[in-house]
Structure formats: structure tokens, C-alpha cells
C-alpha positions as CSV (number, residue, x, y, z in Angstrom):
1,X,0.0,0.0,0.0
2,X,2.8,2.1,0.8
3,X,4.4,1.8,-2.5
4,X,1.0,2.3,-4.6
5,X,1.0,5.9,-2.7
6,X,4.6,6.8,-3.4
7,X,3.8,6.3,-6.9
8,X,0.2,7.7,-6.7
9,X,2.0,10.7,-4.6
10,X,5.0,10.9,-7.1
11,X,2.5,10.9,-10.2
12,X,0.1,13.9,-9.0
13,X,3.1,16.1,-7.7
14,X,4.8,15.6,-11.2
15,X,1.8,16.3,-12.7
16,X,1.7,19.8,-10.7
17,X,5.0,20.8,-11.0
18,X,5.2,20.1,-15.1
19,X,1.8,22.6,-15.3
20,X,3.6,25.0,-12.8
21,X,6.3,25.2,-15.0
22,X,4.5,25.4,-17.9
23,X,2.6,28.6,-16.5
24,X,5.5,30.4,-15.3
25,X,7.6,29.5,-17.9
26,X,5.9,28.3,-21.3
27,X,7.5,25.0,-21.2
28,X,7.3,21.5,-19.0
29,X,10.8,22.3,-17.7
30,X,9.9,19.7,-14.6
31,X,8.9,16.7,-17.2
32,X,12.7,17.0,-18.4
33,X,14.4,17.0,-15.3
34,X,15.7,13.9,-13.5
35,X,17.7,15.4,-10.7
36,X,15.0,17.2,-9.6
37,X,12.2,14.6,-10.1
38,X,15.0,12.2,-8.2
39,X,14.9,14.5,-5.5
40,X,10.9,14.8,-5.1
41,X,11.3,11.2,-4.5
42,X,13.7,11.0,-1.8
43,X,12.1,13.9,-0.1
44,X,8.7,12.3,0.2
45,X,9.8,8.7,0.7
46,X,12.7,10.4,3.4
47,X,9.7,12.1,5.1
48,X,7.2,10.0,5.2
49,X,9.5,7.2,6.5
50,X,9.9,9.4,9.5
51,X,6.2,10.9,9.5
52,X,5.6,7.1,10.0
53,X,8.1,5.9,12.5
54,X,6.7,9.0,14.4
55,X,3.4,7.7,14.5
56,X,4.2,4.2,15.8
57,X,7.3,5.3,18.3
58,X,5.1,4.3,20.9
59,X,3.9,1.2,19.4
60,X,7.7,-0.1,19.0
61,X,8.1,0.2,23.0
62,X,5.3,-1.6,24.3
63,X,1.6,-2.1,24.4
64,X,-0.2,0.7,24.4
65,X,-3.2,0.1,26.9
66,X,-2.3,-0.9,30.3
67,X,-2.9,-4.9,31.1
């Protein structure tokens, strides 16, 4: 499931940042760059690695209702 969202993430924030580009500048410049499509990857995959091991920090100690 994780994985479907990356690439469900990955897709609509290309998608965005190609028409971006294309309003502020006339042309996809995003669609043509790999460095920074590279980057949009790691960002959201490095955050929500941690947005996730946030979450559950608790989980990974213990149970969280008293017996």
C-alpha cells in the first residue's frame, strides 16, 4: 500500500509541478528533469519514513493500553 502511494504521490506532484512550470515559464521544464524529479522522490519517501516511525514510536516500546 505504501508503495502504490509513493507512486500515486509521485505521479500527481509531477503532474503539478510540469503545469507550474508550464505557467511560469511556457514549457514543462519539470517533465525533463531527472535530478530534480530524483529529488521529489527522496524527499517524500525520506519524510514519510519518519512521519511514520513518528506515529508508531510508541507502538515499538510496548503495548499501548495498560494490562
Amino acid at each position: 500500500m505504501t508503495c502504490v502511494g509513493t507512486l500515486l504521490g509521485t505521479g500527481i506532484a509531477a503532474a503539478s509541478l510540469t503545469m507550474l512550470g508550464k505557467a511560469a515559464t511556457g514549457e514543462p521544464w519539470f517533465a525533463y528533469s531527472l535530478p530534480q524529479y530524483t529529488g521529489l522522490v527522496l524527499v517524500c519517501t525520506v519524510s514519510g519514513l519518519a512521519g511514520g516511525l513518528a506515529a508508531t514510536r510508541r507502538a515499538w516500546r510496548g503495548p499501548l493500553l495498560p494490562d
